[in-house]
C-alpha positions as CSV (number, residue, x, y, z in Angstrom):
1,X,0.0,0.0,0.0
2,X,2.7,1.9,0.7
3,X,5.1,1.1,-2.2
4,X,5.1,4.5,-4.0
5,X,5.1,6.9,-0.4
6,X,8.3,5.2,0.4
7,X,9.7,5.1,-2.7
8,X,10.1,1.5,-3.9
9,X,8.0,1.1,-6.5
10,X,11.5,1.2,-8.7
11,X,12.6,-2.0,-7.2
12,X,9.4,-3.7,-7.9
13,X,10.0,-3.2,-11.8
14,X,13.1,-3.9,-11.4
15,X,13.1,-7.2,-9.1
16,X,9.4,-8.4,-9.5
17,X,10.2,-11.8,-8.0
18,X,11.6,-10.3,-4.6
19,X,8.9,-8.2,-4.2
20,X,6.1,-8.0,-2.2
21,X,3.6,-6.2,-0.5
22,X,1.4,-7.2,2.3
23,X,-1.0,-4.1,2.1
24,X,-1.7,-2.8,5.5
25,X,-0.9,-5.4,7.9
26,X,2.5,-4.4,9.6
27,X,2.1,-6.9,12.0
28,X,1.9,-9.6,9.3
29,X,5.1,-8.1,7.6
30,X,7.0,-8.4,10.4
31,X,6.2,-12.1,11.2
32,X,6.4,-13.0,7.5
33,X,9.8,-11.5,7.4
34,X,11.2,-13.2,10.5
35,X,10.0,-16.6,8.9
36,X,12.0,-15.3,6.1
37,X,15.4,-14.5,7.8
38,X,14.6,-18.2,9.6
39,X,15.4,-19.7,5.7
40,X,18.1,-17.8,4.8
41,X,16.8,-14.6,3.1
42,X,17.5,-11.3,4.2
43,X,14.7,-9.3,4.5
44,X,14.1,-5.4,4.3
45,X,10.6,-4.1,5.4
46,X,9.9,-0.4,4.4
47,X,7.1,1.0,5.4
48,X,6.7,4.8,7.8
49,X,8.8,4.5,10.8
50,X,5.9,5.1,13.2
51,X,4.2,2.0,11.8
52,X,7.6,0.0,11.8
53,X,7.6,0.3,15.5
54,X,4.2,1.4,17.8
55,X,1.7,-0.6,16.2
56,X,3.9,-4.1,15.8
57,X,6.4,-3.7,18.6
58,X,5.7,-7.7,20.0
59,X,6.4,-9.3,16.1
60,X,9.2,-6.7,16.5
61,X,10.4,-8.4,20.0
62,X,9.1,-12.2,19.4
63,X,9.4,-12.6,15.4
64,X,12.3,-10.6,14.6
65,X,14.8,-9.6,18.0
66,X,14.5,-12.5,19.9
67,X,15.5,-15.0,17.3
68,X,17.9,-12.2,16.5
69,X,17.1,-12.4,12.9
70,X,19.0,-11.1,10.0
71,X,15.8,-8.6,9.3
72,X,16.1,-4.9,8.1
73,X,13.7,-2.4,9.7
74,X,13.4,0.8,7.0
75,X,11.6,3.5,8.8
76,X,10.6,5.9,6.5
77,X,9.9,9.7,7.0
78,X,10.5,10.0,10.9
79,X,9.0,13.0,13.0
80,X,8.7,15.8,11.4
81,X,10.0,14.8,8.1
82,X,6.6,13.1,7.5
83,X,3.8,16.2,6.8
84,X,0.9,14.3,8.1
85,X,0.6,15.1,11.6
86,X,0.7,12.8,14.3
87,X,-0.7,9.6,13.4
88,X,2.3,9.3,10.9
89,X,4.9,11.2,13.1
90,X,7.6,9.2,14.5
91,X,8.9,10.8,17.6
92,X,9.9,8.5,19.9
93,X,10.8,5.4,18.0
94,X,14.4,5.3,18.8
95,X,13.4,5.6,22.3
96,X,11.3,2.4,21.8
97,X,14.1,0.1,19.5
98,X,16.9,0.8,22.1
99,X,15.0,-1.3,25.1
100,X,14.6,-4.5,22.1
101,X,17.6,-7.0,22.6
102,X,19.6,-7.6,20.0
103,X,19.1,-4.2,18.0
104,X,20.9,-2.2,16.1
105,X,20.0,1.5,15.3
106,X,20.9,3.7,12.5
107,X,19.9,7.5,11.5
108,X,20.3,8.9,8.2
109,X,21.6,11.9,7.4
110,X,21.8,12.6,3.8
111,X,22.0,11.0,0.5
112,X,25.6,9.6,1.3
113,X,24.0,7.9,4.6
114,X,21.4,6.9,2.6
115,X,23.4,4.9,0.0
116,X,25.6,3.4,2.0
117,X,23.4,2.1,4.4
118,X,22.8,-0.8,2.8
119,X,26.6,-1.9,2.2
120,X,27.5,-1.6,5.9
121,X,24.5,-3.6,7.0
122,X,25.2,-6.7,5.5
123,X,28.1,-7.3,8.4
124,X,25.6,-7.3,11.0
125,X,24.0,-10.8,11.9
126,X,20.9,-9.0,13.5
127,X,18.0,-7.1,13.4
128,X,18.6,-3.4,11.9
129,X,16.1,-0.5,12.4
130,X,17.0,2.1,10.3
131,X,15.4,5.7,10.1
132,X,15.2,7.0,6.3
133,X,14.8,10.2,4.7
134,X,12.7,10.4,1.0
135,X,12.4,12.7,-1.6
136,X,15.3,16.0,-2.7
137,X,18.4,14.9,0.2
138,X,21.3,16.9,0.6
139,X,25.3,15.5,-0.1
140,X,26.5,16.7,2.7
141,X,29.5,13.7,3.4
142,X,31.4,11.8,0.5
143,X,32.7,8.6,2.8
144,X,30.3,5.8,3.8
145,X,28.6,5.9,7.3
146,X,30.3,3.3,10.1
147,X,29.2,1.4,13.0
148,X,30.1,3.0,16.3
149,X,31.6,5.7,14.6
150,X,30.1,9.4,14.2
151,X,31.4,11.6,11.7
152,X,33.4,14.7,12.9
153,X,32.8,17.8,11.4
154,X,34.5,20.8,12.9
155,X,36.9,20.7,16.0
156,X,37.0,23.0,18.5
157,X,36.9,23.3,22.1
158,X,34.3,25.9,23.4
159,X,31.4,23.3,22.7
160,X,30.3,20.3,21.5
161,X,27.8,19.5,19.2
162,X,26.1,16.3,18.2
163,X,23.4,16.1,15.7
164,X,21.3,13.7,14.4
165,X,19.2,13.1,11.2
166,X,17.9,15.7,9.3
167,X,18.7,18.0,12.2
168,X,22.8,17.9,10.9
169,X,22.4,19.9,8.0
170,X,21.0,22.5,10.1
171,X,23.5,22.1,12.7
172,X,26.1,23.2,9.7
173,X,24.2,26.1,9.1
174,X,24.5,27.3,12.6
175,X,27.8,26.1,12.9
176,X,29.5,28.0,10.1
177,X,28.0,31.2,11.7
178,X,29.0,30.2,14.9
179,X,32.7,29.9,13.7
180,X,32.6,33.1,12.8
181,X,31.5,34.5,15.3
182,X,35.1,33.5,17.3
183,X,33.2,29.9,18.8
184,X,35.7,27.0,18.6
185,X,33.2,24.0,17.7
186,X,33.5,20.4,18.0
187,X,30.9,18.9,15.7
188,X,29.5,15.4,15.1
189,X,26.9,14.0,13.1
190,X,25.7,10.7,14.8
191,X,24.7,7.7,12.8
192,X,24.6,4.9,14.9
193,X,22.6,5.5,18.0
194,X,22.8,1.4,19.5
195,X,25.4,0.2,20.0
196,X,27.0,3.3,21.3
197,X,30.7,3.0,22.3
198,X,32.1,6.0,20.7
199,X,35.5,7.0,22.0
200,X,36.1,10.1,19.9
201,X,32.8,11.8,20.9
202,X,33.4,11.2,24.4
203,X,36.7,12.4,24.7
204,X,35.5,15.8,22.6
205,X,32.6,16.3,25.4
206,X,35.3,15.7,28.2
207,X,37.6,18.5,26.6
208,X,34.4,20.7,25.6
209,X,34.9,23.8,28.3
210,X,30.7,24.4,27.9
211,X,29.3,21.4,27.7
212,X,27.6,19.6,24.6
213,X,24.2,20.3,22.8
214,X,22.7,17.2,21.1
215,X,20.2,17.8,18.1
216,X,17.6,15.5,16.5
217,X,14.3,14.9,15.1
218,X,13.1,12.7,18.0
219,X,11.4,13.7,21.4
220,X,13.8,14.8,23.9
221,X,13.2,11.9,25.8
222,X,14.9,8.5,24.7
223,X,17.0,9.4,21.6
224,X,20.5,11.2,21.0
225,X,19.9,13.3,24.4
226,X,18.9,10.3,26.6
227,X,21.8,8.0,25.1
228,X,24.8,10.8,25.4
229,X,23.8,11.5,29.3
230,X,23.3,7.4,29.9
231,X,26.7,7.7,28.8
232,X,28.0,10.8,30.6
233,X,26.7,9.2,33.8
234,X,28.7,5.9,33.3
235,X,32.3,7.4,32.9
236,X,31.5,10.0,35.3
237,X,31.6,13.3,33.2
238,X,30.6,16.3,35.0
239,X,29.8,18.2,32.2
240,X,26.3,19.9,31.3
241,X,24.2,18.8,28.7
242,X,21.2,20.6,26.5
243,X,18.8,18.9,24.5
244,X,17.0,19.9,21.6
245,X,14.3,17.9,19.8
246,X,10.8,17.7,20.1
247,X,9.7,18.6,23.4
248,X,7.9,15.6,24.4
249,X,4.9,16.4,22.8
250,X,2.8,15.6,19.2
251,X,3.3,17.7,16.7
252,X,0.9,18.7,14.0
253,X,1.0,18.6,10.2
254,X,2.8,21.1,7.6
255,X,6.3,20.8,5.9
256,X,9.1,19.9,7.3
257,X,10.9,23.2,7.4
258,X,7.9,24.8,9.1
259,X,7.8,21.9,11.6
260,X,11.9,22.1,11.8
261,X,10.9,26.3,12.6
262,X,7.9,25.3,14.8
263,X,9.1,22.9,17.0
264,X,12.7,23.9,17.7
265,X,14.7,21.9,15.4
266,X,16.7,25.0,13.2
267,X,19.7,26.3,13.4
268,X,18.6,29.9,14.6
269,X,17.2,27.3,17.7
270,X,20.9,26.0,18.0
271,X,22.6,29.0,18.2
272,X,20.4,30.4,20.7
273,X,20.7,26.8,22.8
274,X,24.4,27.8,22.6
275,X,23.7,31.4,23.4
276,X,22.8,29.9,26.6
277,X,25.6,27.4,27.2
278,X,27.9,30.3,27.1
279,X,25.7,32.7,28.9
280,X,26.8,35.2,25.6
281,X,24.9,37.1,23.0
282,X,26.0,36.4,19.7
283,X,24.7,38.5,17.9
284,X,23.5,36.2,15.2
285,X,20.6,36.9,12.9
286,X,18.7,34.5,10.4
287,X,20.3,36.2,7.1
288,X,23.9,35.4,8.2
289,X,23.2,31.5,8.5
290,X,24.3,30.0,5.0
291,X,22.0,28.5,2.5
292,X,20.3,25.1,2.5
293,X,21.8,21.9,1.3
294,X,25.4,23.1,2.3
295,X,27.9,21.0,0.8
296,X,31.3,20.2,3.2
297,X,33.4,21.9,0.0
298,X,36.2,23.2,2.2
299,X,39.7,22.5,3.5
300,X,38.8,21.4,6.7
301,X,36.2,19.0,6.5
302,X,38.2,17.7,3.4
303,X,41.3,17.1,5.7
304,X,39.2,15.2,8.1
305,X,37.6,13.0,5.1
306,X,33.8,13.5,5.5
């Protein structure tokens, strides 16, 4: 039912035979997809993230995590990438996958993230849930995403800054402007959210000297924000920590730009977060932040190899 609103209606007419659709009845999917991993196949349901996860969580747990099948979740237009208010809104979904045993969890960020999604996952001998982004997506990294590995982006000192999703290319926007306004940056974009043993990130929030913002299309509760602190807590790092997402409430429909605006998810809503971390008025107005689909063109982010 949902072949041509997620976008694979070019893999039917090209691969007929491994295609098929099961109509509304997520519940079914995910059953007839565990039997599926059970005889060898490797399965990829694609459907909306929220109906990936809230409606079918127990085939989720019993069919597909607890056998710990070789099954791909494809969640497709999370939060407020998906216009349709909240019936189709997932916002707490990572929240949800990260209490299922056995699962692994991945955000996409762009077109790159997108791509080479597919590639990475074939080393893991588990379930997958994977959020997805449709439609026009920005190129904002030219090497392949990584397991337990987030992508620096800037370095700096004064803060940290660890966005997720959709929510990174705005988090460039603001931090370009931030940069010049004299704010040393350490920047992240986060792909894998579970398992979450990133060394490098940790050590930049340890060195940060105001803290670290995390950033992402999720509710504030459960996703980026809730995994950073779980892991703050363990190793002991006495640092503060701001959140911004969506504030643990449902949203309503409209694009996502106005929804990004709206709820708190731009970049004029980083820099202010900021603004706050350094108790210092920047000074930073919505015409400075650069344009939309920002590209990483420049020395920097080409000497780190994003």
């Amino acid at each position: 039912d949902l072949s041509g609103g997620c976008e694979v209606r070019g893999f039917l007419d090209n691969y007929p035979d491994r295609f098929y659709s099961l109509g509304i009845a997520e519940q079914n999917m995910h059953s007839f997809a565990g039997g599926m991993a059970m005889e060898g196949f490797v399965p990829f349901i694609h459907t909306f993230a929220v109906f990936i996860y809230r409606r079918s969580l127990d085939m989720v747990h019993m069919s597909i995590a607890h056998p710990n099948s070789k099954v791909r979740l494809v969640g497709s237009v999370p939060g407020v990438t998906s216009p349709a208010g909240a019936t189709h809104q997932a916002i707490d979904d990572i929240g949800v996958m990260r209490t299922v045993p056995n699962m692994t969890i991945i955000e996409c960020g762009d077109a790159t993230d997108v791509e080479s999604f597919f590639e990475m996952s074939d080393s893991i001998n588990g379930p997958i849930y994977v959020r997805v982004l449709r439609g026009e997506l920005p190129v904002l990294f030219n090497t392949p995403m990584e397991i337990n590995k987030s992508r620096q982006l800037s370095d700096g000192d004064d803060i940290v800054i660890l966005s997720s999703g959709v929510c990174t290319e705005e988090a460039i926007r603001a931090v370009s402007s931030l940069k010049k306004a004299g704010i040393s940056v350490h920047h992240r974009h986060v792909t894998c959210l579970k398992p979450f043993e990133d060394i490098e990130l940790m050590n930049a929030i340890k060195k940060s000297k105001h803290g670290v913002v995390t950033m992402e299309n999720h509710n504030i509760l459960g996703g980026l924000g809730s995994i950073v602190a779980d892991k703050m807590a363990e190793e002991g790092i006495g640092k503060k920590l701001y959140k911004i997402g969506i504030n643990d409430e449902y949203m309503h429909g409209g694009s996502k730009l106005y929804l990004m605006k709206r709820y708190g998810l731009d970049a004029m809503s980083l820099i202010k977060k900021v603004e706050v971390a350094l108790n210092k008025n920047l000074n930073i107005t919505e015409d400075m932040l650069a344009a939309f689909h920002f590209e990483l063109e420049n020395e920097e982010t080409r000497s780190l190899g994003v």
